[in-house]
C-alpha positions as CSV (number, residue, x, y, z in Angstrom):
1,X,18.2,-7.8,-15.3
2,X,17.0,-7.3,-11.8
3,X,17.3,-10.0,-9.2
4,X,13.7,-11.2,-7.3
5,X,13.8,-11.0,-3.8
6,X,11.9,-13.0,-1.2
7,X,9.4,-10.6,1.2
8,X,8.6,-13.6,3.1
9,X,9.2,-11.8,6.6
10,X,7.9,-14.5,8.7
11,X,11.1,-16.8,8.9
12,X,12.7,-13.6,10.1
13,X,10.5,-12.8,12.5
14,X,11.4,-16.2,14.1
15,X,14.9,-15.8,13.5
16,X,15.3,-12.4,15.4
17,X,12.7,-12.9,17.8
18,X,14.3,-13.5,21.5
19,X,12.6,-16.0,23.8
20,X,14.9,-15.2,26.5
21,X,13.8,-11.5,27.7
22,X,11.0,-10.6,30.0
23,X,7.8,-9.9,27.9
24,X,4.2,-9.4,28.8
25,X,0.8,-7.9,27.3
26,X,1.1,-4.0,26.7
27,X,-0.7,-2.1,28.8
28,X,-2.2,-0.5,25.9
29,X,-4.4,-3.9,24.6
30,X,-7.8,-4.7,26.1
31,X,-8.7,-7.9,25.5
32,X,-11.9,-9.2,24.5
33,X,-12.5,-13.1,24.7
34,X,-13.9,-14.5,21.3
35,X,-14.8,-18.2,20.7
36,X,-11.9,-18.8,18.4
37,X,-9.6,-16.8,21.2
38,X,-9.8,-13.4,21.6
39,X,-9.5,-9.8,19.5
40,X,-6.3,-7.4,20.8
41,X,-7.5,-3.9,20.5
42,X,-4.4,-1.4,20.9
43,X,-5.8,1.8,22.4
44,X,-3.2,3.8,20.4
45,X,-2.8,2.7,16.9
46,X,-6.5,1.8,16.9
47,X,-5.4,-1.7,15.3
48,X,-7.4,-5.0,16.0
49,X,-5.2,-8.3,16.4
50,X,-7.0,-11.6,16.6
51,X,-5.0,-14.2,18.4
52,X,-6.3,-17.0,16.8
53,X,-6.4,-20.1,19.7
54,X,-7.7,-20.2,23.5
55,X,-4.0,-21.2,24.4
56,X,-2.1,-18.6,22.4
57,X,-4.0,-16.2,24.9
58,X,-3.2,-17.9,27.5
59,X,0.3,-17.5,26.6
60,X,-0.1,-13.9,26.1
61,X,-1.6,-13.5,29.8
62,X,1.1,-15.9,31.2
63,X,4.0,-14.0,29.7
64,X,4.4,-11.3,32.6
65,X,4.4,-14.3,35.5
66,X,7.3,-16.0,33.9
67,X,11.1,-15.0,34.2
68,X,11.3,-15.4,30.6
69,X,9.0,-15.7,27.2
70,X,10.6,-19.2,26.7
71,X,9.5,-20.7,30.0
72,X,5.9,-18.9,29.6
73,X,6.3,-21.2,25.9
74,X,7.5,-24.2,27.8
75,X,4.3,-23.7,31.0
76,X,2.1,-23.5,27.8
77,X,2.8,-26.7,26.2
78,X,-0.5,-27.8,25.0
79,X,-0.9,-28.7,21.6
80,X,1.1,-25.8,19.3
81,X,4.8,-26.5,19.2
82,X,7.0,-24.0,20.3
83,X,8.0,-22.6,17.2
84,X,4.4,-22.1,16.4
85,X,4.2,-20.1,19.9
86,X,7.7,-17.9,18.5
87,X,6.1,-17.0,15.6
88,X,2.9,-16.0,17.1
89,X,4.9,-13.9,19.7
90,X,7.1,-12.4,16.9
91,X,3.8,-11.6,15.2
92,X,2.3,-9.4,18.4
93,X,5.4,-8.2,19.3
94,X,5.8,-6.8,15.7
95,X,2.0,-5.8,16.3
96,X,2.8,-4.2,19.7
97,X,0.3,-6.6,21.6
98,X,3.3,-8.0,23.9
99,X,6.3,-5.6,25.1
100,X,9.5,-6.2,26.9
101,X,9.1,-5.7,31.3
């Protein structure tokens, strides 16, 4: 009898993700402003990405003017707790939207 297996990958994207390295927005995104936030078009793989809040991309565009992705979380603050802002970073890292510097 086989054993089931959870494919829930979003705890471990949290779990491996780093806040301490240098991250910003791949050169290879344009961004394009939306209501809801904005749409994340990789020039490369072709693939859209909506980030789904105003603040989320702020973060994004913060990322490359702080030392690290944890203080960009911390200048963010607003109203998403910061492991709401990990998982969202995991999520576009994964997504190649943010890189390391």
């Amino acid at each position: 009898m086989a054993c089931a297996v959870s494919t829930d990958t979003r705890t471990d994207r949290i779990a491996v993700f780093d806040a301490d390295r240098a991250l910003r927005m791949s050169p290879r995104i344009g961004l394009r402003p939306e209501p809801f936030g904005a749409l994340a078009y990789h020039f490369d793989t072709r693939r859209l990405v909506f980030l789904k809040s105003p603040s989320l991309v702020a973060l994004v565009e913060s990322l490359a003017d702080h030392d690290t992705a944890a203080d960009a979380i911390d200048a963010a603050g607003g109203t998403h707790s910061p492991g709401s802002y990990r998982r969202a970073l995991a999520s576009l890292e994964e997504a190649e939207v943010i890189c390391a510097r």
